[in-house]
C-alpha positions in Angstrom: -71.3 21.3 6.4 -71.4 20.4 3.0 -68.9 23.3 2.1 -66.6 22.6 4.6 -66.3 19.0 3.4 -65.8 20.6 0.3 -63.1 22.9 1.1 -61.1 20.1 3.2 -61.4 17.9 0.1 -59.6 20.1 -1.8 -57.0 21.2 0.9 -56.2 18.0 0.6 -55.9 17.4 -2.9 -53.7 20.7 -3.3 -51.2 19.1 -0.5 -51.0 15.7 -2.3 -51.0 17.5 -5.2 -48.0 19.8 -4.2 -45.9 16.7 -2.4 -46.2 14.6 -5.7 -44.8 18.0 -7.3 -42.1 18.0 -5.1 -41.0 14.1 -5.3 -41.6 14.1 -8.8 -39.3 17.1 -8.7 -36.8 15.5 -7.0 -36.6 12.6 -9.3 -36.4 14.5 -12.3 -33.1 15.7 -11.5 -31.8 11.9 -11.0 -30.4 9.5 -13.3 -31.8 6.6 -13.3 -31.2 4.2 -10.1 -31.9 3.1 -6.9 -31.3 5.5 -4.2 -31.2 6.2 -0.8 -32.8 9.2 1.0 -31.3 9.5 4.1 -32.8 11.8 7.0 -31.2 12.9 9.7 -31.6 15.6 12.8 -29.0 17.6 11.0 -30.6 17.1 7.6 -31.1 15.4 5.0 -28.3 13.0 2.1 -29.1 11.3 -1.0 -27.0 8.5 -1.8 -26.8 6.2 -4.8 -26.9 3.0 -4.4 -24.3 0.6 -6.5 -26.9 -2.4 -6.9 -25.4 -3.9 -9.9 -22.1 -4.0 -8.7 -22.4 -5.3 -5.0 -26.3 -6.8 -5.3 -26.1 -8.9 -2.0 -24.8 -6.0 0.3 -27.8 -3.2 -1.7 -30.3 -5.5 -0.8 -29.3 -5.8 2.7 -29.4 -2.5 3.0 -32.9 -1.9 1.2 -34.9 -4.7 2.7 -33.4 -3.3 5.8 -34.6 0.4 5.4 -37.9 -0.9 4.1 -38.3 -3.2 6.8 -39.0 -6.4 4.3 -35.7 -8.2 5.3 -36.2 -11.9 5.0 -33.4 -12.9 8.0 -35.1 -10.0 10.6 -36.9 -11.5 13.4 -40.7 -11.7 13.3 -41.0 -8.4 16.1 -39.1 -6.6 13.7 -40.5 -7.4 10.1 -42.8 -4.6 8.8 -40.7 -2.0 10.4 -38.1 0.2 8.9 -35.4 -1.0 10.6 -33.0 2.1 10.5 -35.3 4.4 11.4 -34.4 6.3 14.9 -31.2 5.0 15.4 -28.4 7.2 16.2 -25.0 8.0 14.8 -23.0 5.7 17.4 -19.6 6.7 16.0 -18.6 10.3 14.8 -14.6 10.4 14.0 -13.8 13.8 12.1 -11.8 13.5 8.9 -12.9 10.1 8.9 -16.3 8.7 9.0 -19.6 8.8 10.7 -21.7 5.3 11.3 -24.9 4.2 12.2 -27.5 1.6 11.9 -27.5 0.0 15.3 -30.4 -0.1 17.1 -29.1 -0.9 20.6 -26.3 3.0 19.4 -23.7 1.2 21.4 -22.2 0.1 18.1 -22.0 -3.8 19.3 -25.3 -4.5 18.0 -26.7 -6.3 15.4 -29.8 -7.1 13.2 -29.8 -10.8 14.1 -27.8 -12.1 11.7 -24.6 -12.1 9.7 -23.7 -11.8 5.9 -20.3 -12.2 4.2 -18.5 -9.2 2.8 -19.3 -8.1 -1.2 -16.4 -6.4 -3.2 -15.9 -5.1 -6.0 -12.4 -3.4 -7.2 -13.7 -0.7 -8.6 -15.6 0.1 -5.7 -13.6 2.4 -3.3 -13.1 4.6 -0.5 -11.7 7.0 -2.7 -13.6 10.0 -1.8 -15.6 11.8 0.8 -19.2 10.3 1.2 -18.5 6.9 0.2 -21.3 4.0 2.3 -19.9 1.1 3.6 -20.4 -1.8 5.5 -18.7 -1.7 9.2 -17.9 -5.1 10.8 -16.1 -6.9 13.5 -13.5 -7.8 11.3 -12.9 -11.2 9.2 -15.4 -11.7 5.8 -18.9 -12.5 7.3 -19.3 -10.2 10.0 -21.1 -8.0 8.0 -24.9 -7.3 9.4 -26.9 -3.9 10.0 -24.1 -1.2 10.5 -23.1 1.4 7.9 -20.5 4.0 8.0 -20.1 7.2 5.4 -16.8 8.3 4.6 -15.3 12.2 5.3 -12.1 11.4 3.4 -10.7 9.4 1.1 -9.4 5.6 3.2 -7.9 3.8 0.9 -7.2 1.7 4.2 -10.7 0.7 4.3 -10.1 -1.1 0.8 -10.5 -4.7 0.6 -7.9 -4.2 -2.7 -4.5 -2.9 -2.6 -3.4 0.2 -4.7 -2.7 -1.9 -7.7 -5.7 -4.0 -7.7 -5.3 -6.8 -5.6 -7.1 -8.4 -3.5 -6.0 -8.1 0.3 -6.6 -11.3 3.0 -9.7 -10.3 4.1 -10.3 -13.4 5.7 -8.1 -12.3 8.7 -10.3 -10.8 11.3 -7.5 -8.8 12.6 -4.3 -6.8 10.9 -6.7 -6.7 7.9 -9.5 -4.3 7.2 -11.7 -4.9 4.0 -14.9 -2.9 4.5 -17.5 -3.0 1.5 -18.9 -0.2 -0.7 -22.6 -0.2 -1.8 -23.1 3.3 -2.0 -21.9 7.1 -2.8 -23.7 10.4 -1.5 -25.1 12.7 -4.6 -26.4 15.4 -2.2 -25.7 16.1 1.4 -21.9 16.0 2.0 -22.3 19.4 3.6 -25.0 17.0 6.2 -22.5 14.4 6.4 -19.5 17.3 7.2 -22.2 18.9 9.8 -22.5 15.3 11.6 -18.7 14.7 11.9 -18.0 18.0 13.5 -20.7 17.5 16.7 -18.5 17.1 20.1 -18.0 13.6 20.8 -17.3 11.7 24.1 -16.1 8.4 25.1 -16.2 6.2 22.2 -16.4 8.9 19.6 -20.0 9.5 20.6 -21.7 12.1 19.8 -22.7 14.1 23.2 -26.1 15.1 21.5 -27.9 12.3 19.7 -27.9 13.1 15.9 -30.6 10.9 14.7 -31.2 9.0 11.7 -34.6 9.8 11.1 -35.7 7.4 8.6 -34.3 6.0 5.1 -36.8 6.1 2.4 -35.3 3.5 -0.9 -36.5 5.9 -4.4 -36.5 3.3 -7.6 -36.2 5.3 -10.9 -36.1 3.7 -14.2 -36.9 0.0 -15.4 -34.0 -1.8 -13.8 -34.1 0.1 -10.7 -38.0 -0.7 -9.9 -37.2 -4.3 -11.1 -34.9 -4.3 -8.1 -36.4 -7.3 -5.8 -34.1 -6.4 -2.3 -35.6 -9.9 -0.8 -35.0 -12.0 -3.7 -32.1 -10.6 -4.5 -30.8 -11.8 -1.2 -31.8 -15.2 -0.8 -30.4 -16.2 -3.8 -27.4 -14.5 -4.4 -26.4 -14.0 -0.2 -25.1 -18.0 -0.4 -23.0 -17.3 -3.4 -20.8 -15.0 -1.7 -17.9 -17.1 -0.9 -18.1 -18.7 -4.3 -18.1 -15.0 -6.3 -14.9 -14.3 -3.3 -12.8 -16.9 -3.9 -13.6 -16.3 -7.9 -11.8 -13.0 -7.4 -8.6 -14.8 -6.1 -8.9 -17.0 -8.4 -9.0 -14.9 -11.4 -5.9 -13.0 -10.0 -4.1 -15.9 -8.7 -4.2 -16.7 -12.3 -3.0 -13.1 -13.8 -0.3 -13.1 -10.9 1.0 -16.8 -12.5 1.3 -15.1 -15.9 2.7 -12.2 -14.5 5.1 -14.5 -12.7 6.4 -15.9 -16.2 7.9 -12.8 -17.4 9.3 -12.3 -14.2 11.0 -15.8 -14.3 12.1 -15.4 -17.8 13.7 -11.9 -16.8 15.3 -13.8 -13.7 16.8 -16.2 -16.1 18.4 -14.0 -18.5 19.9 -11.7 -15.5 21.3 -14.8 -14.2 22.2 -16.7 -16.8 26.4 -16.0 -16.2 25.9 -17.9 -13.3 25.7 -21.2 -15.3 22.9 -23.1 -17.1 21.8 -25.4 -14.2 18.5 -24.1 -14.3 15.3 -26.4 -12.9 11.5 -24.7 -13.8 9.1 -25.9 -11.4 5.2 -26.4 -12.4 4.9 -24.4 -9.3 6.5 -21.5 -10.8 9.6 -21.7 -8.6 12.8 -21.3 -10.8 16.7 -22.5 -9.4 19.8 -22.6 -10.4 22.5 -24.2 -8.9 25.4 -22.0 -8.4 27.5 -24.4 -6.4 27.5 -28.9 -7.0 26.7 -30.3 -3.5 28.6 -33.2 -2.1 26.3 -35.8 -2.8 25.0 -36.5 0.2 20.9 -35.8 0.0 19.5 -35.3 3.8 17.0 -37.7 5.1 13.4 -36.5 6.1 14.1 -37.6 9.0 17.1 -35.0 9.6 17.4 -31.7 10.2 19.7 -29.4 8.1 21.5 -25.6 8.8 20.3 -23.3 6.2 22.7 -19.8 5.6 20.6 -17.4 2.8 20.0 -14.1 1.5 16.6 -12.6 0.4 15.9 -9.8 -1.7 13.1 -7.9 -3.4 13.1 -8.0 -7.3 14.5 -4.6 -7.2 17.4 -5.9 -6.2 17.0 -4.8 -2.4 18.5 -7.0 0.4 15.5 -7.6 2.8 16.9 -10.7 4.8 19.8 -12.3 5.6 21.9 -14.9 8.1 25.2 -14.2 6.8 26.8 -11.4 8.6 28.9 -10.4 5.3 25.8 -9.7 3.3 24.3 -8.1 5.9 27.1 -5.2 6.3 26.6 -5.0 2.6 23.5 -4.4 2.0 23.4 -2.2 5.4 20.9 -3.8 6.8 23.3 -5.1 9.8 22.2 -5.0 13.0 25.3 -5.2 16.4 22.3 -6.3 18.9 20.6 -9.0 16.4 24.3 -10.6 15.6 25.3 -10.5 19.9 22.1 -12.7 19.6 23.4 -15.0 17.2 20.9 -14.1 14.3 24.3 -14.1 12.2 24.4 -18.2 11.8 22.6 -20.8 9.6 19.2 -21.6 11.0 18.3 -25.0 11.7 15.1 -26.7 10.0 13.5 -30.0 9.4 14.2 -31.5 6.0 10.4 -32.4 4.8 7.4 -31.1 3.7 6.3 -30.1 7.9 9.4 -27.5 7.6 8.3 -24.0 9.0 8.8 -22.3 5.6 6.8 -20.2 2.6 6.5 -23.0 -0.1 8.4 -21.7 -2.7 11.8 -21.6 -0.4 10.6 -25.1 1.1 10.5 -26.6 -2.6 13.9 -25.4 -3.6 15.8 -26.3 0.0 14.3 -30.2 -0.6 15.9 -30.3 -3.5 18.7 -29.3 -2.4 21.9 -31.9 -1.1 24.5 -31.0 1.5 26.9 -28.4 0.6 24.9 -27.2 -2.8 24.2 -23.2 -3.3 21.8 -22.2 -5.4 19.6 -18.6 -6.3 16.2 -19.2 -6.5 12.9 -17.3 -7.8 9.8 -17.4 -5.7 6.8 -15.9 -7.5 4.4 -14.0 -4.8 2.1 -16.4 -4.4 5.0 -19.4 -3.3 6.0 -16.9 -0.8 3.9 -13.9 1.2 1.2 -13.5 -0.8 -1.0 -10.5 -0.6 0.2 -10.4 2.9 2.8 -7.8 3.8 5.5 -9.4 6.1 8.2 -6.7 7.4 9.9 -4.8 5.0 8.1 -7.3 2.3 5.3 -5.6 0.4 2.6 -7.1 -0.4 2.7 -9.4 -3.8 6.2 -9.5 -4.0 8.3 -11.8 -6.1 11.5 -12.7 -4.0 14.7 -14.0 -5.0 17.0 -16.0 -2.5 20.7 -17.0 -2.0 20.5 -20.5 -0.5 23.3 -23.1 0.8 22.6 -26.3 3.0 25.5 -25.7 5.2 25.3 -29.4 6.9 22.9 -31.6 8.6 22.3 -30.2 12.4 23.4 -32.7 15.2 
């Protein structure tokens, strides 16, 4: 009996022995970090996890996995929370996602967290993690997705570097990276390529078995997933609106030289020029009559817009339309070929920049104006407008409307 405790004892020491070999193993090869191994019924992806970068949306994912989550629901606290869900959502040369535990992919962990970004985090290559969510900035929750392909789309920043409007919930999609595989992508290919149903559903469960967090190096162990987010998770809209902020403030300067070249380009045209603090530039290319509108009127407005580059994007005057063949015979049998009619105050249905130059504006004056990007569309595209784009506009107050 004695012998056969004996020989048990040491079975068991020799397969602890060999599974700290193997993990120890494992993390040798790793820089250090905090990582992810994911386990699935088609095998097995290591991910690294970008916890300095996007600290809020790592935690979530880590007290999550480890079941530690401070927001989970009492029946669910002590549990790995991903472990056993299915892949809901299989789309090849695309993505595969998971991380709901009711796999209809409507379901969530009991609460909601607003989206992390950072710009140099993106969807820029195959096996990229990111958040999934209902659209909008705090939708954000259990859900995770890992990338096939590069999709840029999925960015919440444009292809020069700017931050998109998120905060629309739909038109908009800004998903947000925490994560990048190191091993696996031929697990993550395997997944995408199982037959799918209705709903992009995989046919045969493929399981996410369980996620098991690895910490290697000082940082990484000092990594506090529950701290970390209750006390950085209610600074998110704060460290969000510091983004647009920041470049709000780079597109003003940027706006400057853009000004300054619309001045010298224009600057046969006469040296009525007005600056506004806005960052609106005029000049008047034609004296009115004198006769300023009231707020109370309304007034017919005939313009041109164009693009920086000089391209006609816009216009009410049929003229400038057949020249910069952009004319259209169904739009102009519809009258879209006429001055428009608007209120002459600060309620008037138009992008600020144009608002500000038309009330300064009398009855009869003409005048090309500059309207920096962020007087006019924004980051939002609007037709044949990019996104970010200066504009520059051909204005005349025809009369007051009767």
């Amino acid at each position: 009996m004695k012998g056969l405790f004996t020989k048990m004892t040491m079975l068991v020491a020799i397969i602890a022995t060999t599974f700290i070999s193997c993990t120890s193993a494992q993390d040798s090869k790793l820089e250090n970090g905090l990582y992810a191994e994911i386990k699935t019924s088609k095998g097995t992806m290591l991910a690294k996890l970008f916890y300095k970068e996007v600290p809020v949306t790592v935690a979530n994912f880590v007290a999550l996995a480890e079941g530690t989550h401070p927001k989970l629901a009492d029946s669910l606290k002590g549990k790995p929370y991903y472990n056993g869900v299915i892949f809901h959502r299989v789309m090849d040369k695309f993505m595969i996602q998971t991380g709901d535990q009711t796999g209809t992919g409507r379901g969530n962990p009991g609460f909601r967290f607003m989206s992390e970004f950072d710009v140099n985090l993106l969807h820029d290559k195959p096996g990229v993690l990111s958040m999934a969510n209902s659209g909008g900035l705090g939708t954000n929750g259990s859900q995770f997705f890992i990338t096939e392909v590069p999709y840029p789309s999925l960015d919440a920043f444009d292809a020069n570097g700017n931050i998109k409007p998120c905060e629309q919930p739909r038109g908009v999609s800004c998903h947000s990276v925490f994560g990048q595989l190191v091993e696996g992508i031929n697990i993550q290919d395997s997944i995408s390529n199982v037959k799918v149903g209705m709903g992009n559903k995989p046919e045969e469960d493929v399981i996410l078995q369980e996620v098991n967090i690895i910490r290697k190096g000082k940082d990484a162990k000092a990594f506090d997933a529950v701290k970390v987010f209750e006390e950085l998770e209610p600074k998110l809209a704060e460290r969000h609106q510091s983004i647009i902020d920041k470049q709000l403030e780079e597109k003003k300067e940027q706006a400057k030289l853009s000004a300054k070249e619309f001045k010298e380009k224009n600057k046969d045209l006469g040296d009525d020029f007005y600056e506004s603090p806005t960052g609106m530039v005029m000049i008047t290319t034609k004296k009115g009559s004198g006769v300023t509108p009231k707020s109370t009127d309304r007034v017919n407005i005939s313009c041109a817009g164009y693009l920086e580059n000089g391209k006609l994007f816009y216009t009410n005057i049929k003229e400038v339309a057949q020249e910069g063949e952009i004319y259209n015979e169904v739009a102009d049998h519809r009258g879209a070929y006429k001055p428009f009619a608007s209120v002459y105050n600060t309620s008037a249905q138009l992008v600020p920049g144009f608002k500000e130059a038309v009330l300064r504006m009398e009855v009869g004056e003409k005048a090309r104006v500059f309207i920096p990007s962020f007087l006019g569309y924004g980051s939002r595209p609007n037709g044949p407008i990019p996104p970010n784009s200066n504009l520059i506009f051909d204005l005349e107050i025809v009369d007051i409307a009767e």
